[in-house]
N, C-alpha and C positions, 0 to 999 in steps of 0.2 A: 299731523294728518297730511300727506302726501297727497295733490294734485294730479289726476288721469291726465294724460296724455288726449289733446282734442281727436274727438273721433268725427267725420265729416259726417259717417253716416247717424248719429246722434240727432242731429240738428232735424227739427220740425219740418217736414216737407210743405215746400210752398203752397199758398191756396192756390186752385187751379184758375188760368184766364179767363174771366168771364167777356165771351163774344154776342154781340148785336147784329142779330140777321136780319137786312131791311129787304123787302123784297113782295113786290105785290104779287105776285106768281104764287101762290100755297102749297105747290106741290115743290116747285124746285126749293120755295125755303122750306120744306119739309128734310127735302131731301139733303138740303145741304145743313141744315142743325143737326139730322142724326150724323152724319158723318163726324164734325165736331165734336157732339157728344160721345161719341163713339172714341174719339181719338182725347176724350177725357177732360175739357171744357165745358165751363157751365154757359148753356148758349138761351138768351132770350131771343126774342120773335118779337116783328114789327112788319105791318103791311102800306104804310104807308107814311110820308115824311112826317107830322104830325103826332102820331103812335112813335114813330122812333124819337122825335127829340122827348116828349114824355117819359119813354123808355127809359132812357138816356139820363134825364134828369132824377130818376127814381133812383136808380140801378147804375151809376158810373161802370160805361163797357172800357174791359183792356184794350180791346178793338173793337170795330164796325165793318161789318162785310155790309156793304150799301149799293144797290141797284141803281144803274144811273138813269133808267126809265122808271120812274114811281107818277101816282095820277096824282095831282095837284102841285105840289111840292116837289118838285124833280130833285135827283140825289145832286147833285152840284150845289143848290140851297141846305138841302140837308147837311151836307157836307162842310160847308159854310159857315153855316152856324154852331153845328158842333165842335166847330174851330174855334168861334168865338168865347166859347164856356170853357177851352184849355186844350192843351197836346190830346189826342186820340189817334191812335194807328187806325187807319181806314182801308179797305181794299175794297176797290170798288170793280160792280157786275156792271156792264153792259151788255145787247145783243146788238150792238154797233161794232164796227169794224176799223169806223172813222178815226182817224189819226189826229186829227185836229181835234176829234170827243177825249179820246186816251188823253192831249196836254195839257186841255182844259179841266179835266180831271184833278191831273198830278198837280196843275196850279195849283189850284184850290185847297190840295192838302192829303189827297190819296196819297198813301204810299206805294203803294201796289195797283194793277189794273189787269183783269180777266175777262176778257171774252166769251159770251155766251155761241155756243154752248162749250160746255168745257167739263173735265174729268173732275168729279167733285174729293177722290184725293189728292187730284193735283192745289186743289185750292187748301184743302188741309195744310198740303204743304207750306202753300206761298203762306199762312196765314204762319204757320211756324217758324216759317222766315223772317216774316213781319217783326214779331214778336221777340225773337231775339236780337234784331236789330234796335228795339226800339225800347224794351224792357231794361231797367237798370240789372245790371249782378250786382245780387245780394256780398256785401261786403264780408271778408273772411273773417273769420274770427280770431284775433291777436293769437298766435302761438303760446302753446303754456304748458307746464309738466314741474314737478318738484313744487310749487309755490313759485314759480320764476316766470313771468309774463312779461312779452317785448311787443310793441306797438311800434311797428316799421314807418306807418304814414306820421306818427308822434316824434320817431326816433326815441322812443321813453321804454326804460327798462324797470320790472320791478321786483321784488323779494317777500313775500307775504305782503305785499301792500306796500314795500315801501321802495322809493326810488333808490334804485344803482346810479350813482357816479360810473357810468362807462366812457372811453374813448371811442372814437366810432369802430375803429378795430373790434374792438373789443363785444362791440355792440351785435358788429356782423357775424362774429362769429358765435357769440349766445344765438342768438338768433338761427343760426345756419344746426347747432345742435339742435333745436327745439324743435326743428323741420323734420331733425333726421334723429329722431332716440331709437335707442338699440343698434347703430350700424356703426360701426368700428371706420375709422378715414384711417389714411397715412396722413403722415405732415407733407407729403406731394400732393394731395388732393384736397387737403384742404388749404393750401397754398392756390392752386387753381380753382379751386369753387369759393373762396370766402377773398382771395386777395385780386383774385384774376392774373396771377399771374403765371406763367408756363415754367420761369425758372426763377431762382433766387435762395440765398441763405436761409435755409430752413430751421435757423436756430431763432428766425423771427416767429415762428409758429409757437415753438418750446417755450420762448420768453412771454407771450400772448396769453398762452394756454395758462402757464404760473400766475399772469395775472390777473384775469378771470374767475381763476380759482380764489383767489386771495378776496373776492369780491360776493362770489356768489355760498362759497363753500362753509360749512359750519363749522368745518377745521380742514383748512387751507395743506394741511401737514397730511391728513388722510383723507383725501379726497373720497365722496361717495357720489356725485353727480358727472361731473369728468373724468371716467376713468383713464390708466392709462394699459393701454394692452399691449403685451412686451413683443416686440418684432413686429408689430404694425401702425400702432400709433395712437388715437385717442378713441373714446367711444362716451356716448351720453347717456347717462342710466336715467330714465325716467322714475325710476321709481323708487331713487337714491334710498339704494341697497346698502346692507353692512359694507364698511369699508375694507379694500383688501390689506 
């Protein structure tokens, strides 16, 4: 049973960011969650510091859009303290202009700072800014096709489950096929994309490629994973075809 080839577009699409509008104002946080919403985050509401850490503590937000004027609790406290519960991307409102409020701000742990009044998709933006600053990428998933899986951050190659003895050469260029099935290289190009280098004996590819094969292949003599294509050079069949 022969292994697909990873498809990116396979993979579960991410939950979407859930964001925390603090804002005593009802209309502007009105307005500014639909926009959010809109642009496809799940966005709660809070009118006041007290309701937001509540919020907060219920509901873990990806972010916090927080007004730095709120009545009791002013957002710099707010801010403050949902520092102290862990990392949260913050972008904080004011309808201050003051330059010493914006520092005091970003002390405390805002990443971002907007000005009231302001274009409410321009804050979509920043908040999408926010977030891909500060959100991890999701980790790729190991390369794989035929039964043959390589883990680059491992350096670990494997064969239905079970570990390759490779050299690192060797390593980089399973790997470099895995990347690319179906496209046929020369030994010039794959001398520059797998060795880095621009010139050199290209009988070190030939010699690489024989043993690779001799490693990976069910019969080393008739290759069905590495082919070789006459007048150009090698190709990775994913879906190790009859042999030719």
């Amino acid at each position: 049973m022969h292994q697909q080839p990873y498809d990116p577009a396979a993979e579960p699409p991410a939950a979407p960011a859930r964001i925390l509008v603090v804002d005593d104002d009802p209309t502007v946080a009105e307005v500014v969650a639909g926009y959010l919403d809109r642009a496809g985050y799940r966005v709660d509401r809070a009118g006041d510091g007290p309701a937001a850490l509540a919020r907060a503590g219920a509901h873990r937000p990806d972010l916090v859009v927080l007004d730095l004027m709120l009545p009791g609790m002013d957002g710099l406290e707010v801010c403050r303290r949902l520092r102290e519960r862990g990392p949260v991307p913050v972008v904080m409102l004011t309808a201050r202009g003051d330059e010493d409020d914006r520092i005091l701000g970003l002390e405390v742990g805002a990443d971002d700072y907007v000005t009231k009044p302001f274009s409410p998709r321009e804050l979509v933006l920043r908040v999408e800014s926010v977030l891909r600053r500060t959100r991890p990428a999701p980790a790729p998933r190991p390369p794989s096709a035929a039964g043959l899986t390589v883990d680059p951050a491992a350096r670990r190659a494997t064969k239905h489950g079970t570990e390759l003895a490779l050299t690192l050469r060797e390593f980089d260029l399973l790997a470099f096929f895995l990347r690319h099935p179906g496209r046929a290289f020369s030994r010039e190009e794959l001398m520059r994309e797998v060795w880095g280098w621009d010139f050199g004996d290209l009988s070190t590819v030939t010699v690489h490629v024989r043993r690779l094969r001799g490693k990976v292949e069910d019969d080393p003599a008739r290759p069905r994973l590495i082919r070789t294509v006459w007048g150009v050079g090698y190709r990775f069949d994913a879906t190790g075809g009859e042999a030719d």
